[in-house]
N, C-alpha and C positions, 0 to 999 in steps of 0.2 A: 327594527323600527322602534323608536323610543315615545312611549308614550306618555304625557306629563298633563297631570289633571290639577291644575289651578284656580284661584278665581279671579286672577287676573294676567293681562299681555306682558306686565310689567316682573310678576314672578314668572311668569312664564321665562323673560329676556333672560333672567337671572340663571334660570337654570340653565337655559342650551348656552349662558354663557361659561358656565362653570366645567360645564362636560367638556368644552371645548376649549378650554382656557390649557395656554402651553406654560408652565412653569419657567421664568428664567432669571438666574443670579448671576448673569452676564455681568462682567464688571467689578465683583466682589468675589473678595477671597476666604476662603472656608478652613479651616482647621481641623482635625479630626484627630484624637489620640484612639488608642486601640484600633490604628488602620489598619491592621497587619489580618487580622481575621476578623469573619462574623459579622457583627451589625455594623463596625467602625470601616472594616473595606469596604461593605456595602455601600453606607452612607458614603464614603469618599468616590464611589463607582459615580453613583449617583448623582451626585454633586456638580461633577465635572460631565456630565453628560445633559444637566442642566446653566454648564456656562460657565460655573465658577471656576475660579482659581484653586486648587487645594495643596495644602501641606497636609502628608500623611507623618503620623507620630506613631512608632511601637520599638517596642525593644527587642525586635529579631529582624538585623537587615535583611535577612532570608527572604522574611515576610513582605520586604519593603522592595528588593531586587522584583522579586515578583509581579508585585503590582503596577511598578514603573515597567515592564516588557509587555504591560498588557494598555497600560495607560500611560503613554512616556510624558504627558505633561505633567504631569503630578511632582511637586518639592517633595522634599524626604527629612525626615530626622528620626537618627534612631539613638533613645538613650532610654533607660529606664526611668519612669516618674517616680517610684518609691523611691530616689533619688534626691534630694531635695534639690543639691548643690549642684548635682548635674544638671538635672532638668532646667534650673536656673539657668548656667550659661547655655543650654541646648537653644532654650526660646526669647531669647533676650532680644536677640537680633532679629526674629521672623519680622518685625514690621506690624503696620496694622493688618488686623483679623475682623470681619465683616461678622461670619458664622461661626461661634464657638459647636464642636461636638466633641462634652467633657467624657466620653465615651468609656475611656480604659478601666480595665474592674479586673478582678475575679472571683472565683466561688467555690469555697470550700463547704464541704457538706460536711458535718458532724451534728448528730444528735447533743442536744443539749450537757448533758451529764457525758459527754467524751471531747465537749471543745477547748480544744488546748492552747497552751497560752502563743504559743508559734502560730497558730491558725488565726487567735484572734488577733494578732499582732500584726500580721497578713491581710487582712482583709480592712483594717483600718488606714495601714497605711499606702493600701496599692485605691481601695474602695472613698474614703472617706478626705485623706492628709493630701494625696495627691490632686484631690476634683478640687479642693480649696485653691492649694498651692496654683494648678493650672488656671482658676478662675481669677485667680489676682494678677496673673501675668498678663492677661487681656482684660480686664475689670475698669483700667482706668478708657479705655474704648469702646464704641459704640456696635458692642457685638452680643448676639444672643447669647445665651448659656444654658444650654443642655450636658443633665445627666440623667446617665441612663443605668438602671439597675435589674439585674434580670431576678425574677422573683423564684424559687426554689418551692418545688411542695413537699419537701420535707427534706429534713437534716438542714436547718436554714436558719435558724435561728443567728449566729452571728452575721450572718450575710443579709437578713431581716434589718439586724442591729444598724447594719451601718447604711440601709435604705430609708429607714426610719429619719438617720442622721443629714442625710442628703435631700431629705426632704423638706426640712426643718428647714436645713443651710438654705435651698433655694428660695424659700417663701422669706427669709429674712434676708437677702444679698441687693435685694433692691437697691438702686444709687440712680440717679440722673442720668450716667453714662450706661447703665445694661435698660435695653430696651424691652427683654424680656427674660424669663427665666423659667423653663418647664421641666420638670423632672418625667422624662418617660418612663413607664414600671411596665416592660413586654414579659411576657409570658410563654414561657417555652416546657413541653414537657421532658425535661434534660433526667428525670429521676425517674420516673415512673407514667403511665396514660393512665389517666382518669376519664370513666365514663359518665359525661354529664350530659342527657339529651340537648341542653340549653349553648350551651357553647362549644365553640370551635378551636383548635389549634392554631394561635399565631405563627406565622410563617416569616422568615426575614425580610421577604418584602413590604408584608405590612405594615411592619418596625417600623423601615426607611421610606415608604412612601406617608406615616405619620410626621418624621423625619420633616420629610420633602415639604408638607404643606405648613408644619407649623414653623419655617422661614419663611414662608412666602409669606406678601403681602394681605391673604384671606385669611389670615390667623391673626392679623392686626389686635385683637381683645384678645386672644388668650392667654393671659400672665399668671405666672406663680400659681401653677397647679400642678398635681401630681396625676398624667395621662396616663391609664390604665391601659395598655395595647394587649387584651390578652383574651378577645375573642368572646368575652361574654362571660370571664369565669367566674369572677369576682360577683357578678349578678345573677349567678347559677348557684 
């Protein structure tokens, strides 16, 4: 039983509406790079089980056979976005996109005094040159833009560098045509567990159900911030 202590019928409506409210992007079409694993299949799971249309983007058809035998409505492209040229004619043609998820990353760990110039060259162009490149390819339409960076507790400093960079980019990408812009920063402990009585372990679903509500229509205000999904750590 839910018990909900207000001071008025009117917060009250609000809540039992919210518990009960079904998510739906019935009728619009979602995007998703780094669909192949992790938070980007996720969010593309999700997506389409909330109505959308999706096109999964990664660079392992592997990855991408997979997901369409589990999910066969799903569009597919697979090219590499550190690619510029490819990437270019890969999405030239997708049409319009409702939902951007600028998703696709990776993360090299090196301690500061071992980061090599390969690594940082990597992580700008797969983390930083490609969320641009993909942000312009749906920038002149009327689609959110999320990126998502996964935060490192330690050996992270280049992978730091180029969140920092992404962050920057989203609070300045503003145009008439992006209706919003949020940079997620979830938090996973991929290095080592830390014992903080104060917070918790974000889980993938957490990721994708922050995901899930900041399209939906109840997130209407949330613009150009950098959402922390990482359990309380950051306030720990």
């Amino acid at each position: 039983m839910l018990h909900i202590l207000t001071e008025s019928v009117e917060q009250r409506e609000i809540i039992l509406n919210l518990c009960a409210m079904e998510l739906s992007f019935a009728g619009k079409r979602a995007l998703v790079t780094g669909a192949g694993k992790g938070i980007g299949r996720a969010t593309a799971k999700a997506l389409l089980a909330c109505g959308a249309g999706v096109i999964a983007v990664t660079r392992t058809q592997s990855d991408l056979d997979s997901l369409v035998q589990g999910c066969p409505d799903t569009l597919t492209i697979c090219v590499d976005l550190s690619n510029w040229e490819a990437a270019e004619n890969a999405l030239k043609d997708v049409g319009p996109v409702d939902l951007l998820v600028n998703n696709a990353a990776v993360g090299i760990l090196e301690p500061f005094l071992e980061v090599t110039q390969e690594a940082f060259d990597k992580l700008f162009v797969i983390n930083v040159k490609a969320v641009l490149h993909v942000g312009q390819c749906f920038g002149q339409q009327p689609c959110w833009l999320f990126s998502i960076s996964v935060r490192f507790l330690r050996g992270r400093v280049a992978s730091l560098c180029t969140m920092a960079i992404i962050s920057t980019l989203a609070n300045s990408a503003f145009t008439p045509a992006c209706c919003g812009n949020v940079v997620l920063d979830p938090m996973f402990p991929l290095v080592e567990c830390v014992d903080f009585v104060r917070f918790r372990t974000s889980e993938l679903e957490d990721v994708v159900n922050a995901i899930i509500f900041l399209f939906s229509d109840k997130s209407a205000t949330i613009n150009g911030v950098t959402l922390p999904v990482d359990g309380g750590y950051l306030a720990s």
